[in-house]
N, C-alpha and C positions, 0 to 999 in steps of 0.2 A: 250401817245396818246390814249389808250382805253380810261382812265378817260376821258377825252374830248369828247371823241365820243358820250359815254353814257349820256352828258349833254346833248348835241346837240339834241338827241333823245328827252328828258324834254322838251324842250323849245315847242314841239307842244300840250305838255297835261296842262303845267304849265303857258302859256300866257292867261290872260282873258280878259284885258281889254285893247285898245291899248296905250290910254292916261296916264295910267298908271302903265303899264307893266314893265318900269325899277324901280321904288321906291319899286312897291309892292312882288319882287321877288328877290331883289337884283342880280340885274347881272352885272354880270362883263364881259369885255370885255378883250378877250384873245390876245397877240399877232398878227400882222398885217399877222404871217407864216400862222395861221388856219386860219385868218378873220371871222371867226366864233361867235356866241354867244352864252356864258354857261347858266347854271340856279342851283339852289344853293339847298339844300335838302329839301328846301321848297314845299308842294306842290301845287294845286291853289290857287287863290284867295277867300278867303270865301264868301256865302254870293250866288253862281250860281249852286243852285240845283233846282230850278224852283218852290220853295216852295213861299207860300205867302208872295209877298212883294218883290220875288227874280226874277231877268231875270235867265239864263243859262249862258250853254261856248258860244252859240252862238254871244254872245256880242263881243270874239274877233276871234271863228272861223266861219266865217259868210257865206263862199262858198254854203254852203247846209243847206237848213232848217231843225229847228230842228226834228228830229224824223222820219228821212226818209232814203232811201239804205235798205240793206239787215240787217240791222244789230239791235243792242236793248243793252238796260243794264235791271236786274232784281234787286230784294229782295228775296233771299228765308231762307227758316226756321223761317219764322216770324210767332208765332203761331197765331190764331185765338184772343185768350183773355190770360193776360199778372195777373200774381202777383203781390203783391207788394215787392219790392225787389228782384224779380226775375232776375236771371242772365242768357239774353237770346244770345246767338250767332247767330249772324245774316252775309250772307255771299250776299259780290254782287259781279255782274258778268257781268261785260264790254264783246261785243261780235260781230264779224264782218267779214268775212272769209278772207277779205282782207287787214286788216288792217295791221299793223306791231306795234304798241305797244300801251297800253290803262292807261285811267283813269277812275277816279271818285270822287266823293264828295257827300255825303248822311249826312241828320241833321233828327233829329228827335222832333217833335213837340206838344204840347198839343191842347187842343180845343181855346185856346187862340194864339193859333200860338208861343208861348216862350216855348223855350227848356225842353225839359225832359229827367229825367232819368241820366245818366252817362255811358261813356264807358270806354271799357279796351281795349286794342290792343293787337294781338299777342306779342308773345315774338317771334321775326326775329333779324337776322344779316345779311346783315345789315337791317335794320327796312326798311320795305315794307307800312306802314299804318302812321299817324300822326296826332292829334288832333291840330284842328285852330280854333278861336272863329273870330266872324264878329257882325258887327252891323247891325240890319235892322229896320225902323221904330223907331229908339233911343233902341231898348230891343237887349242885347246879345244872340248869337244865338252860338252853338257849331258844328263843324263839326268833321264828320272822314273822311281823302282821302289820294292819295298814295302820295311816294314819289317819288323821282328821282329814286331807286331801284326797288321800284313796277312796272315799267309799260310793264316790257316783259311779254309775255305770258306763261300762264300757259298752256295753250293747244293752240292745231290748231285752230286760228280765236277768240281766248276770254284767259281773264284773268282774275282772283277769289281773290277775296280780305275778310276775316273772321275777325271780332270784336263781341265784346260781347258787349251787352247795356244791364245794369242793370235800373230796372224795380224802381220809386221811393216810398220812402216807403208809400205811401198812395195811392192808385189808384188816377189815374188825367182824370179818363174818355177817352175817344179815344185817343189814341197816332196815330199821321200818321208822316211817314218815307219818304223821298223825297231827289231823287238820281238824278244825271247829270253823264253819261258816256261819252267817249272822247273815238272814235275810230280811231286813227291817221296813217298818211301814212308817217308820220315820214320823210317829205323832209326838216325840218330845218323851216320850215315857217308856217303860219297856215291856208293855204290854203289847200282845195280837203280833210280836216277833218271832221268826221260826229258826232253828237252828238245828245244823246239821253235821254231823260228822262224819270221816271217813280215813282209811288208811292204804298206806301202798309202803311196798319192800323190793329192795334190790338187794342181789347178793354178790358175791365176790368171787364170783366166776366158777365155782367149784359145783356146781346141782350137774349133778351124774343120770343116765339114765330120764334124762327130760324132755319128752318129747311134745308137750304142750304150754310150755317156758310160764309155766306156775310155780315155779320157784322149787316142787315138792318132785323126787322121784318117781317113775313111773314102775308101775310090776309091768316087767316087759320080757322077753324070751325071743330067742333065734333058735328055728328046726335048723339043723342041717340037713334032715334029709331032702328038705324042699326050697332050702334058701328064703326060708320066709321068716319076717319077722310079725311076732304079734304082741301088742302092748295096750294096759287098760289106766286111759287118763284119769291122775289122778282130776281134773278140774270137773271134769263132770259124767265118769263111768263110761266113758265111750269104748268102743273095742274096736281096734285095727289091726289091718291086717297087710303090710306091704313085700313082695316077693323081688329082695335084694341079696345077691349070695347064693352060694353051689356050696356043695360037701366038699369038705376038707379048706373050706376058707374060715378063717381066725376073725373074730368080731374083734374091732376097733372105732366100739362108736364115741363120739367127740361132737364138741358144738365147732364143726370145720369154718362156718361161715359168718360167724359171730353175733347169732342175731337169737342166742338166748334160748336158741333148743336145742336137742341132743339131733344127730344126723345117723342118719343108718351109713354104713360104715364098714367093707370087711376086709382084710389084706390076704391074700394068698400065695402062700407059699411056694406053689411052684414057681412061680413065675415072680415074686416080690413085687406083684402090685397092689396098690390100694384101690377103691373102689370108691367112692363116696355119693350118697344122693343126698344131695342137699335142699334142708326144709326150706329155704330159701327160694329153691327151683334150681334145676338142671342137677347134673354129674359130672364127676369128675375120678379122672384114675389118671395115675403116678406111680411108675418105676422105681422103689424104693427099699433096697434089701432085698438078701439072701436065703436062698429055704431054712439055714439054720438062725437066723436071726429073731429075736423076741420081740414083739411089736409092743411098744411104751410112750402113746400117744399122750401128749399136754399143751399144754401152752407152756413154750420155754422162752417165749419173746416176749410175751405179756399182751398180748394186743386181743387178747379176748375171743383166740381163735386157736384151735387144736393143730398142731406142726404135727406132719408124717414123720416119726422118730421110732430109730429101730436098736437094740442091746444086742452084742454080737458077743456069746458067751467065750468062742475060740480065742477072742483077744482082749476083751473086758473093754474094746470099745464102745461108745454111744454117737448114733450117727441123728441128726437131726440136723430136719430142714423148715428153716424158719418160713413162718408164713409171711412174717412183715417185709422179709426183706428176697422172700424165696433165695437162701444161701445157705451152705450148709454148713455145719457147726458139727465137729469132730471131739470128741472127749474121750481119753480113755480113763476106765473108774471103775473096778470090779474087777474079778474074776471068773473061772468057767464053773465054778457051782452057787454061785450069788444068784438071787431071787431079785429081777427088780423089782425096786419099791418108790419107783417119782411120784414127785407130790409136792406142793410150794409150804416147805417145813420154816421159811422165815417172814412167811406172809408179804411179799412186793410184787404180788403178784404175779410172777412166774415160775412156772415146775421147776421145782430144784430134782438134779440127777439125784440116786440113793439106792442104793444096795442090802437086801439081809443077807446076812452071812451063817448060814444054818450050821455048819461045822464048829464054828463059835462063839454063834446065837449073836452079835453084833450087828450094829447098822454103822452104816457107812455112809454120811451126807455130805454132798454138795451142794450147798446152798448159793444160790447164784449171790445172795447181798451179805449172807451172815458170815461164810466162811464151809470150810470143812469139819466135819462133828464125828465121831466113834462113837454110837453107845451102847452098852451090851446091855442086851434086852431078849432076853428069848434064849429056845432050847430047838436043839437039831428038829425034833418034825416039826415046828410049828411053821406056817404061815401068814407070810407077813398081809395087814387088812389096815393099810394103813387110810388115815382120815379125818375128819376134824372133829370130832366126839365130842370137844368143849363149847364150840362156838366161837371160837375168838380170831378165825382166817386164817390159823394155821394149822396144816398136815400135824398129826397125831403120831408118835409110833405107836403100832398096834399088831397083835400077835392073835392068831385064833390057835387056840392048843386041839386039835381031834381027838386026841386018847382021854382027854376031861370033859369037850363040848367047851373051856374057856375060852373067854374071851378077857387077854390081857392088854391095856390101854395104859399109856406113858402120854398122859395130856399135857400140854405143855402151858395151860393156863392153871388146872384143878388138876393137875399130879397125877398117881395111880392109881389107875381103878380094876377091879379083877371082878368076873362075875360068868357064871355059870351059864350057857345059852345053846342049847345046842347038842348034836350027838357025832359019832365020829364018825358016820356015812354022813354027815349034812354038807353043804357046799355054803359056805358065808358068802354075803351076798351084802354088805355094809351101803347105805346110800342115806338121804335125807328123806324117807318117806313122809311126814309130817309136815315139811317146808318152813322149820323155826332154827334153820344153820346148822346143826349137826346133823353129826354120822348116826344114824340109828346101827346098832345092833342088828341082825339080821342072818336067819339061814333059808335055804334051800332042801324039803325033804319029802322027795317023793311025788314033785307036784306041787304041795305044800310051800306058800311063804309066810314062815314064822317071823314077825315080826316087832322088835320091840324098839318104841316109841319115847324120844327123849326128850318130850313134851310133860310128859306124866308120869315113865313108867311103866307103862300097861303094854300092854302086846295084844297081837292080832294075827289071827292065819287066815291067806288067802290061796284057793285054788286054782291056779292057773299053772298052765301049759303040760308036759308029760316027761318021761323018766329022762328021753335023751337031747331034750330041749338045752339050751345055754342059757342060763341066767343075765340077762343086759348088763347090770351093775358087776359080774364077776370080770366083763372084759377091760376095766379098768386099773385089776387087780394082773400079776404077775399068774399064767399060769404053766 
């Protein structure tokens, strides 16, 4: 009789569809003594986490619309920006104070909407978690959600479910994660149930200029003439204002501490030190490079944190000092009229060295896993704007032409693209303003940021900062 019971509870988290709700769960029908209906250790239907392309559970618990009552599901411990390979533990959490037993269903997705990554499940007895695959738009989709065992609560009012998604081995650009909870009042039918949905994104360590680790670029600017920087969040329009930096210091901002925002950041010349305050807390400066050195800050060791690394045109050496291992790493790779251009052009998540060669319009790549690449792209004035324009985790080569305002882009997912943006006093200013994995398009004119958007399309000018201001997003660009 308990085994029974415990189905019966199921059948309000594990029904989704009604036309289809006996073939896609196999249920059986128990004796005419309980009159009751079971549900078998399966658990929903794939396919209703409200991701692109998906409805919800709403489709068969329809009483209350979705995402209303007291109640919610979450994502948490999803980091800001993800590894390659990384094996990250992710916990969700169905929640509702009057509910009486929970679900969920959560899949994880790239900027093309197909599946990424892989997961592992707890080890439970009996197993509380189960991997289900679905089709959406003809492409297989993966899920994680509970079973029949899963759906008591783990506390008063909610219930916690923990899998690990491992991260795939090449960055795929934005990964977003999109969950369906199921707050049930467990009367045997699937009325007076509420459901809820919700989503979270990690990115692949590339958000420039982000000083509120929302995934999305900020418009931000360094005075020199007051060492100040000021920047307007994109999460919720805030405006700040922190005084890091003296005149004649070089902006080198970077996420130095690995915790998913951009750090004010300046190196100075005279002296070759860097300067760092970290949003984390405290500062930090480091003896690093010569007045004539070009400062070309990344992550070249992959660990999700920005190395002091400096281009030394007189001998086409690259000097960098890893954060993982504080050692320093020597390369020579360029020339004394090369523009650098680092950037992880093979996606393993580390800056690969790279060179434009304006005298013969070539790029020159060191890719730390793919190898070394030539490709000639560009004409003597252009500058190099390199970045990820497609989405897909890897660096872009990319040309801003000034005597046309073009902008010439060599994607290495969706090819060439050419497209008109711009005037030949503008300052490009390329970063993810939007926060959906690409490089937006972007100038600098006059104050003015012209800005276009490659979510849609469309563009937008904002007014911020003055003529002799630094644009944040340029310091990551060669200048």
């Amino acid at each position: 009789m308990q085994a029974v019971s415990r189905k019966v509870l199921f059948v309000k988290l594990s029904v989704v569809a009604v036309a289809v709700v006996f073939a896609a769960f196999g249920f059986q029908q128990f004796t005419a003594k309980y009159n009751k209906v079971g549900a078998s250790a399966s658990g929903p239907t794939p396919s209703h986490t409200g991701a692109p392309g998906e409805s919800n559970c709403t489709a068969c618990h329809s009483d209350n619309p979705v995402n209303t009552g007291s109640g919610g599901v979450s994502i948490s411990a999803l980091p800001a920006n993800y590894l390659p390979n990384q094996q990250i533990p992710v916990t969700v959490t169905t929640s509702k104070e009057d509910a009486v037993i929970y679900g969920f269903q959560i899949t994880a997705l790239d900027g093309q909407n197909r599946r990424v990554g892989t997961y592992t499940l707890a080890s439970q007895s009996p197993a509380q978690t189960r991997i289900a695959n679905g089709i959406v738009g003809g492409v297989q989709r993966s899920y994680v959600e509970h079973t029949i065992d899963g759906v008591v609560p783990t506390a008063f009012g909610s219930k916690s479910w923990t899998f690990t998604w491992t991260a795939p081995a090449q960055r795929a650009g934005k990964v977003s994660f999109y969950v369906a909870g199921n707050a049930a009042n467990s009367d045997g039918g699937t009325s007076g149930d509420y459901i809820y949905t919700n989503s979270r994104s990690t990115l692949s360590g590339s958000a420039i200029s982000n000083f509120d680790a929302d995934g999305k670029s900020d418009v931000a600017v360094f005075r020199p003439s007051s060492g100040t920087w000021f920047s307007l969040n994109s999460t919720n329009g805030n405006f700040n204002a922190v005084q890091f930096g003296a005149t004649g210091d070089r902006i080198v901002p970077g996420d130095y501490d690995g915790d998913g925002r951009t750090d004010y950041a300046v190196w100075r010349p005279s002296s070759g030190i860097w300067y760092v305050l970290k949003s984390s807390g405290g500062t930090s400066s480091v003896q690093f490079g010569a007045s004539d050195d070009i400062p070309v800050g990344g992550d070249y060791d992959g660990d999700l944190k920005a190395d002091f690394a400096v281009y030394r045109p007189s001998n086409g050496f690259w000097y960098v000092n890893r954060s993982s291992t504080n050692s320093l790493s020597v390369t020579q790779f360029g020339n004394s009229t090369d523009k650098p251009a680092q950037g992880d052009y093979d996606a393993d998540g580390k800056t690969d060295i790279a060179v434009y060669r304006p005298s013969s319009g070539t790029w020159y790549l060191n890719r730390s896993t793919a190898g070394q690449l030539a490709v000639q792209f560009g004409l003597s004035g252009d500058k190099p704007v390199q970045g990820d324009y497609d989405g897909d985790g890897k660096i872009d080569i990319a040309l801003y032409r000034p005597s046309d305002g073009g902008w010439y882009l060599l994607q290495s997912r969706d090819g060439f693209t050419a497209l008109q943006f711009g005037l030949s006093t503008d300052k490009p200013i390329p970063a993810d303003y939007d926060g959906d994995g690409k490089t937006d398009v972007a100038v600098l004119r006059g104050g003015i940021w012209y800005i276009r958007r490659s979510t849609d399309g469309s563009f937008y000018g904002v007014g911020f900062g003055s003529s002799e201001d630094i644009p944040v997003p340029s310091g990551y660009l060669a200048q």
